[in-house]
N, C-alpha and C positions, 0 to 999 in steps of 0.2 A: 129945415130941409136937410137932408142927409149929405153925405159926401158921394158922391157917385163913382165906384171904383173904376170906371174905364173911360177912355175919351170919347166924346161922342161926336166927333172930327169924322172918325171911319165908319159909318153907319154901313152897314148893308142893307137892311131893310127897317124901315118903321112903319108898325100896323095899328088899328084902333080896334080889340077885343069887344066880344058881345056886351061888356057891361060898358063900355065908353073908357078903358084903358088906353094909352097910349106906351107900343110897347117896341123899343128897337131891341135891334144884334148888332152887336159891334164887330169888329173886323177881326181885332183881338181876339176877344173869348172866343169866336167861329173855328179862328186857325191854331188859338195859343190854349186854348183849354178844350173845345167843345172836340175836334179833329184829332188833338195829342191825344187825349183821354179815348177816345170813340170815336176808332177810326172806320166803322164802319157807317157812320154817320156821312162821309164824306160826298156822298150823291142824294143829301136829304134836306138839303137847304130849305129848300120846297115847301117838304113835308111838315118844317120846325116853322113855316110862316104858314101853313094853311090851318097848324094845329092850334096858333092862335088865334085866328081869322073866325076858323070853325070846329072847336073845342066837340068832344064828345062829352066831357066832363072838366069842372074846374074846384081843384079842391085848394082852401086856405091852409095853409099850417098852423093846427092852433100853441104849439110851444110857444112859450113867453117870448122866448129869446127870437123866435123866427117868425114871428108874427105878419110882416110884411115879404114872406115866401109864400105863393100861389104855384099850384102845378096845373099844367095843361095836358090832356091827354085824348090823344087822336088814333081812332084805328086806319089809316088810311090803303090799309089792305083787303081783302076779303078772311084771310087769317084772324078772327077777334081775339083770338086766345094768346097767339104769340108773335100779334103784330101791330101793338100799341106803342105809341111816339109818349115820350116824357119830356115835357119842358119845363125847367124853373126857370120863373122868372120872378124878380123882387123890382119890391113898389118901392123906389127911392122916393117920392114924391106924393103923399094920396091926399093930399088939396089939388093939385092942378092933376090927379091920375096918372102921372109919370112912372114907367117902369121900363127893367132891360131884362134881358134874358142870361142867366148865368152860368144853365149848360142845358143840354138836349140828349136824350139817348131811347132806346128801343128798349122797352118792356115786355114781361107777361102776364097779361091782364091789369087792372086798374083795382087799388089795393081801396081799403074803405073809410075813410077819415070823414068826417062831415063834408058835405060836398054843399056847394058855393055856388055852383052853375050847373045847368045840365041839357045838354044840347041837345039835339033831334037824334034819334037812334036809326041807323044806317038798316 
């Protein structure tokens, strides 16, 4: 098993993804990375747990090195073109499907990588 870079003491939310992931947010990365970086994320908290909850798409990464980075991507607007949600989240864990979220921000459209999952179209 990996080293898991954040405490998981501060949990904000832990969800279980369409394939049986188990995925938290930490308190940290919410305030210290996800909010510094994108700060208009600030009123989306929501948004970053419905998108894994109810994913429009779920792509793997397949680089060597990033292998255990999954992106979640949600339109949760009527906008689909420039109102799609980005979440990584990495599987620290994939015997027991343990994973955290390592940041969240607003895209434009959902790019093409082999795709993993693929949720119900709105």
């Amino acid at each position: 098993m990996a080293t898991i870079p954040y405490q998981l003491s501060n949990t904000l939310f832990t969800v279980t993804d369409p394939q049986g992931f188990t995925i938290s947010l930490e308190r940290n990365c919410w305030y210290g990375h996800i909010l510094r970086g994108h700060p208009e994320m600030r009123r989306r908290l929501n948004d970053v747990e419905r998108a894994l909850l109810k994913p429009t798409e779920i792509h793997q990464n397949l680089e060597r090195q990033r292998m255990n980075l999954v992106y979640y991507y949600r339109c949760p607007g009527r906008d689909r073109v420039q109102n799609y949600l980005k979440v990584a989240v990495w599987v620290y864990d994939t015997q027991s499907q343990r994973a955290i979220v390592t940041t969240a921000h607003p895209i434009m459209g959902i790019p093409e990588p082999t795709q993993w999952y693929q949720g119900k179209k709105r």
